[in-house]
C-alpha angles and dihedrals in degrees: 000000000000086000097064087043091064099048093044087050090052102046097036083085096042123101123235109209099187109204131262098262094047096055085046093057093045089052091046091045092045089048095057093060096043083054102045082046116086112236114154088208096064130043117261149178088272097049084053083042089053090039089053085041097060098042089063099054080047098053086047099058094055094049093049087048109115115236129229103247081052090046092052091052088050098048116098111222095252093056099051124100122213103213127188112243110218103205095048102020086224116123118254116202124221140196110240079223091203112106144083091007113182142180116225124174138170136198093247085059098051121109136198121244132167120271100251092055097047096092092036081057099052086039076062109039100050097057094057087054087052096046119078119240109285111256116244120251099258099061123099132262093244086058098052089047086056098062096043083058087054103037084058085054101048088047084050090048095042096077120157094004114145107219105175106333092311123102138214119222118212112226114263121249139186123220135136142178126217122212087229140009101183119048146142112253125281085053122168108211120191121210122208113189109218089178119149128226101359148151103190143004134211132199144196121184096196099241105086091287129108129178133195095203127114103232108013129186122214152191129224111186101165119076114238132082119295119197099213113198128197118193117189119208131200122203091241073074098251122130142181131213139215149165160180139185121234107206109210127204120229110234120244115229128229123218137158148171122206125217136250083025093221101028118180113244135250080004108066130051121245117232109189114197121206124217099159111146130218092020133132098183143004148195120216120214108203090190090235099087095277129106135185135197094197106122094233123008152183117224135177119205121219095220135357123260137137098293121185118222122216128178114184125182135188122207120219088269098058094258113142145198144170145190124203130197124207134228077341093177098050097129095027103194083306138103143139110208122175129206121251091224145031131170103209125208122285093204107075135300114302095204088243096276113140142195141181081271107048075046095066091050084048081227102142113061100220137130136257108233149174129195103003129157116170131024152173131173126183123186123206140184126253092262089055096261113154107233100154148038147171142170089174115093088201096060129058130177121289097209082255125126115180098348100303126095122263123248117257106264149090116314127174127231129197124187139188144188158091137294116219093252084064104257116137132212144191121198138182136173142129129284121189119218115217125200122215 
């Protein structure tokens, strides 16, 4: 030990001068690693890699470049455009090189790069496959114009199209169709949305009402004009608006009175009388079979029967309304109707026969009637005992039963007959006897 202290005391002091060759192995080693080690401020094997990498694809893409013998074969007549030369005053033809563009690729064409300029590289390359070919120097400025006209037109056509993981998103674009614009309230309008490139949708009818569906249905059922807007969103947070205005018809509206009001029937004539408002013509529906379009008039039915009356109008629009009656002739101008009470004579029977006098004592039980033909009218007791009986209008019952005189009390009457028109009835209710 003390033996390697004193070596290690006497050489701590002393200076080791490697030679040239071997400073020269331990810079080139350390090179190679610093090169083979990313480090984006000195130059190493992947920016070379990156550099190689992007020489091919350019090299790919000129040797996949049509040339322009191969661009005038492939030019139909029609797209082709004559140009002046203007060194040898002959005309050149030219491919307008703008149609049918595709992007083929094959394994064999493939080539590695590394991951972080992939996106940068179909960035790249397709917008090389959207442009048109450059034009060569010697063209005109009218011609250059020309395909940049058509290469704006190819990007607007190529929508949705997928070129090497990118898409092109075709422009949005608001526009709708209505099933109607015109209509008589209540009008039922569908909406069908024909809006391009879209998330969302948004409308407003113009009356107070709003919808997000796609393609709403609604109901107007005001007359005026209503502006209904439809806005489209998309979700990059761009949107387009349209709109158009449905115009709706007020309704007229149909109403009529008949005179007499209780006509008898086939006897009297019919005038119906038309008050119908906002109309401009009418048809008339008797109920028999028979219509008029007379706007108020006067009718005579054959026989009588449940008829059921109809009035429809039609306003200058179109817009239409109606009202119906029915069995608008059920009493007809005829009738038959009985008392509930009566407080006979106490003086002795009367034999039924009535006048304006034993009317004012309500002393005779009968009917008011009109129009009556024929008639019968039985009166029984509460237990269901025939006491009384007529087929004469002119005569009711005196509250007398064999000559005597009926207790006070609660009796039933029944009656049946024709009208002269022909109806029959048949009635039946309570009558109370009092006794003075």
């Amino acid at each position: 030990m003390e033996l390697e202290e004193l070596f290690r005391s006497k050489l701590e002091s002393a200076e080791l001068i490697p030679g040239g060759s071997v400073r020269g192995n331990l810079m080139s080693k350390l090179g190679r690693k610093e090169f083979l080690r990313f480090n984006p401020a000195r130059a190493n094997i992947y920016y070379v890699g990156g550099i190689i990498a992007a020489g091919l694809a350019a090299g790919l893409l000129l040797t996949t470049r049509p040339s322009p013998e191969s661009m005038k074969q492939n030019v139909p007549p029609s797209d082709k455009i004559i140009l002046a030369d203007s060194t040898s005053n002959k005309a050149a033809t030219i491919n307008a090189v703008t149609e049918n563009i595709s992007a083929k690729s094959s394994a064999s064409d493939k080539v590695a790069v590394p991951e972080k300029n992939n996106r940068q590289s179909k960035r790249e390359t397709t917008a090389n496959i959207v442009s048109v070919q450059s034009v060569p120097d010697h063209h005109t400025t009218s011609l250059k114009d020309d395909f940049l006209l058509k290469n704006r037109q190819i990007r607007e056509q190529l929508t949705a199209t997928d070129l090497n993981g990118f898409t092109l998103q075709k422009k949005i674009s608001s526009s709708f169709e209505a099933s109607a614009v015109t209509g008589c309230m209540p009008m039922k309008v569908k909406f069908t949305n024909l809006s391009a490139a879209f998330d969302s949708s948004y409308w407003t009818f113009g009356d107070g009402g709003y919808s997000a569906l796609t393609n709403p249905e609604w109901i107007f059922d005001m007359q005026g004009e209503y502006k209904v807007v439809l806005t489209v969103f998309r979700k990059d947070g761009s949107q387009s608006t349209t709109s158009q205005v449905i115009t709706v018809f007020p309704k007229p509206v149909a109403r009529f009175e008949i005179n007499p009001d209780n006509p008898i029937i086939p006897d009297d004539e019919v005038h119906f009388m038309n008050y119908s408002m906002d109309a401009i013509r009418c048809r008339w529906e008797f109920g028999d079979g028979k219509e008029s379009e007379t706007w108020e008039p006067v009718y005579k039915y054959a026989h009588f029967d449940n008829f059921n009356l109809r009035l429809i109008v039609w306003s200058e629009h179109g817009c239409a309304d109606s009202l119906a009656v029915l069995n608008a002739f059920a009493g007809s101008g005829s009738y038959i109707k009985f008392p509930n009470a009566f407080i006979p004579n106490p003086d002795g029977p009367a034999g039924g026969f009535y006048s304006s006098k034993s009317d004012e004592a309500a002393q005779v039980f009968h009917p008011v009637t009109s129009g009556v033909s024929d008639y019968q009218l039985r009166i029984f007791t509460k237990t269901g005992m025939l006491i009384f009986e007529s087929n004469d209008i002119n005569v009711g019952w005196d509250g007398y039963n064999k000559g005597q005189l009926c207790e006070s009390g609660v009796y039933v009457w029944k009656v049946r007959g024709t009208y002269k028109n022909g109806e029959q009835f048949v009635k039946m209710g309570d009558l109370t006897l009092l006794r003075k």
